[in-house]
C-alpha positions in Angstrom: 18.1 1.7 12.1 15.2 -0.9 10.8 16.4 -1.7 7.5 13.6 -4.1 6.7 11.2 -1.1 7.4 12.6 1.7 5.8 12.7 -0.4 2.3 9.4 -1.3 2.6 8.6 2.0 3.0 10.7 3.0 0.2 9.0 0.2 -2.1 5.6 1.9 -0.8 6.8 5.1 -1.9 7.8 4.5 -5.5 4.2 1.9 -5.8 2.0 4.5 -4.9 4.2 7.4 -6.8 3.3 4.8 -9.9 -0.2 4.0 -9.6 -0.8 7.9 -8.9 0.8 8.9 -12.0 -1.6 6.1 -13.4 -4.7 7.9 -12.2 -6.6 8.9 -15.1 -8.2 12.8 -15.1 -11.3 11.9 -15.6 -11.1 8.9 -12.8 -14.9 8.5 -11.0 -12.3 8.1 -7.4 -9.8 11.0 -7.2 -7.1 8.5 -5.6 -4.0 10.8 -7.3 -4.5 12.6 -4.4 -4.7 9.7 -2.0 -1.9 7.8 -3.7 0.6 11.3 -4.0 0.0 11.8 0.1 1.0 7.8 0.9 4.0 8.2 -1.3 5.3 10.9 0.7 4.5 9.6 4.3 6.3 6.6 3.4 9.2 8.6 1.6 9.5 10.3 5.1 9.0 7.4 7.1 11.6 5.3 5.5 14.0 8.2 5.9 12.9 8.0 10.1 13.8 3.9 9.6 17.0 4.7 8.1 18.2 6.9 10.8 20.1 5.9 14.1 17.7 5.3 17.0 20.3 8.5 18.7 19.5 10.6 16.0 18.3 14.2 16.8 16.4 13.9 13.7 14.3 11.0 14.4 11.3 12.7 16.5 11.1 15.8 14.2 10.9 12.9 10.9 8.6 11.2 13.1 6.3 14.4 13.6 6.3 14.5 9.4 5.3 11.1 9.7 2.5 11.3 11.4 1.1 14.7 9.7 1.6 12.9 6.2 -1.1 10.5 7.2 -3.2 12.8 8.6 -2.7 14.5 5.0 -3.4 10.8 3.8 -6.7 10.7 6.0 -8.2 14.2 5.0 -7.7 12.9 0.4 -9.8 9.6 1.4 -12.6 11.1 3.2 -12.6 13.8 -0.1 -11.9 10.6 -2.1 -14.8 8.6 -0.6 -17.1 11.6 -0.6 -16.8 12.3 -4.7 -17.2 8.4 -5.3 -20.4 9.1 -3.0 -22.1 11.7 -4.2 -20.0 12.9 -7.7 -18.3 15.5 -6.6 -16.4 17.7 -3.8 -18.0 20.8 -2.2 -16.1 23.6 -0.7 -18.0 23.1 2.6 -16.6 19.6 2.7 -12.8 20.8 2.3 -13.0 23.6 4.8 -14.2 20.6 6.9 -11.3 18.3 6.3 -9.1 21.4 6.7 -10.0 22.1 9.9 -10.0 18.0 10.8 -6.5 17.8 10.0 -5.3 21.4 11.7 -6.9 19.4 14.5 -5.1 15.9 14.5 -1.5 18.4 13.8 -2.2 20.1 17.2 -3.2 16.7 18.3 0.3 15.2 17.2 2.3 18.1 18.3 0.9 18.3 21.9 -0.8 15.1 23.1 0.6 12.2 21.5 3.2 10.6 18.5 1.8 7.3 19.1 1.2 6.0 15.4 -2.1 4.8 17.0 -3.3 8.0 17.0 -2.5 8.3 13.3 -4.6 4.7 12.6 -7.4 5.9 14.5 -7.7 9.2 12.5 -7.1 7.1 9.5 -9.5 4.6 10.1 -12.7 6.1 9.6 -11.7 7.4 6.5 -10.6 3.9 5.0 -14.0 3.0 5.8 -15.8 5.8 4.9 -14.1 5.0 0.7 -15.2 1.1 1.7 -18.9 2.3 2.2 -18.3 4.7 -0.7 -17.4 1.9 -3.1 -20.1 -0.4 -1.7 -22.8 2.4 -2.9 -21.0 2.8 -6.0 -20.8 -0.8 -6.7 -24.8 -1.3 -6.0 -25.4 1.4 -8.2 -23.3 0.6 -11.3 -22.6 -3.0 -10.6 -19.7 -3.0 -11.7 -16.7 -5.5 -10.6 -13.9 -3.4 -10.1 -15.9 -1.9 -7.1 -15.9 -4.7 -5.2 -11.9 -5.4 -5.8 -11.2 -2.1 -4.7 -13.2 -3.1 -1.4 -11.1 -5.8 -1.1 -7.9 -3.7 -1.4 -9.4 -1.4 1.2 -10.1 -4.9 3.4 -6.3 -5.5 3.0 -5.4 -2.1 4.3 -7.1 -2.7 7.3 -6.0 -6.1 8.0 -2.2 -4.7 7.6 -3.1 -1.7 10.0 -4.3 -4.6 12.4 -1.2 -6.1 11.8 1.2 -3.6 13.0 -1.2 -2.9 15.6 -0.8 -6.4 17.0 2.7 -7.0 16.7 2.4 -9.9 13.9 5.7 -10.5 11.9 7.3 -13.6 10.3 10.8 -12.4 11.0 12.3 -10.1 13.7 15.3 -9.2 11.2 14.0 -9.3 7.8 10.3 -9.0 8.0 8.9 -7.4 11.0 5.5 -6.3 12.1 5.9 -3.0 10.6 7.4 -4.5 7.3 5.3 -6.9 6.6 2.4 -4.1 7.7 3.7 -2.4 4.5 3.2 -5.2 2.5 0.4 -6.2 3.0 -1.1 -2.6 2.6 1.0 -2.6 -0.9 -1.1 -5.5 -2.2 -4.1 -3.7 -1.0 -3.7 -0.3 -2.7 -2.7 -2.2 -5.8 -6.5 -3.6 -5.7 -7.6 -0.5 -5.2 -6.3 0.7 -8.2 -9.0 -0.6 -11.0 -11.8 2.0 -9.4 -10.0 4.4 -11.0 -11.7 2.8 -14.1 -14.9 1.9 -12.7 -17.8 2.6 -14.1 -20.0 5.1 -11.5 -23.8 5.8 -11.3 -25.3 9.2 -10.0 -27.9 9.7 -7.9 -31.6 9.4 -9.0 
């Protein structure tokens, strides 16, 4: 059992359950979506933390894990292509559809390490941080460039667990403190969902 992990997970789910319900319909970034998906990875995932390392449990909790953020991946590529261009096409879904059948079968029969799950993650992170850069240079407006910032921090806490880096081996570990910091970022990210956005010319 990681204690330390599986409330920070927790705390994850319950912040982005929050700041989803905060979305606003008419929101120029869809993040409900994006925010709905991370709440229930980390719901899963602190339920995987919680568990005995014995448990029979852990490696199917696990496999939800992992699917979650590919479900997590396939909302911010469809998040990062509406603040892009205004609005979803079918053609772009059926894509992501058939990207995240993919990374399943990918997770099922080649490999549950999370890196996997960062490296299908990671271009969509900065996919929504080009996205926001565009929108930003055509609206010039602020909240933009703080939701860039909260899409910096998400990276820096995926490099984070990646690397190992924790200020405590008991009460806050790589993976904890990994949660954290990607708290802090998705609460910047939060104000794009009022940004003002510019279409195309």
């Amino acid at each position: 059992m990681e204690l330390d992990v599986a409330l920070t997970d927790f705390f994850l789910t319950g912040l982005c359950a929050a700041l989803g319900w905060r979305v606003p319909p008419t929101s120029p970034a869809p993040l409900r979506s994006v925010y709905s998906a991370l709440a229930v990875a980390s719901a899963i995932g602190g339920v995987f933390h919680l568990l005995p390392h014995g448990s029979p449990l852990r490696p199917h909790l696990w496999w939800c894990t992992l699917v979650a953020v590919g479900v997590v991946a396939a909302a911010t590529y469809r998040c990062a292509w509406v603040v892009a261009w205004g609005r979803s096409r079918r053609a772009v879904d059926v894509a992501l559809a058939g990207l995240l059948a993919l990374y399943a079968v990918a997770v099922t029969f080649f490999s549950r390490d999370f890196l996997l799950a960062i490296v299908g993650y990671l271009p969509a992170v900065l996919a929504l941080a080009a996205a926001s850069l565009l929108a930003f240079r055509r609206s010039r407006d602020r909240r933009w460039l703080i939701g860039l910032a909260g899409v910096a921090l998400t990276l820096l806490a995926a490099g984070i667990q990646q690397e190992k880096w924790g200020i405590h081996p008991v009460y806050l570990s790589p993976n904890s403190l990994y949660h954290l910091v990607q708290a802090v970022g998705l609460m910047l990210l939060f104000p794009v969902c009022r940004a003002r956005r510019e279409e195309l010319a």
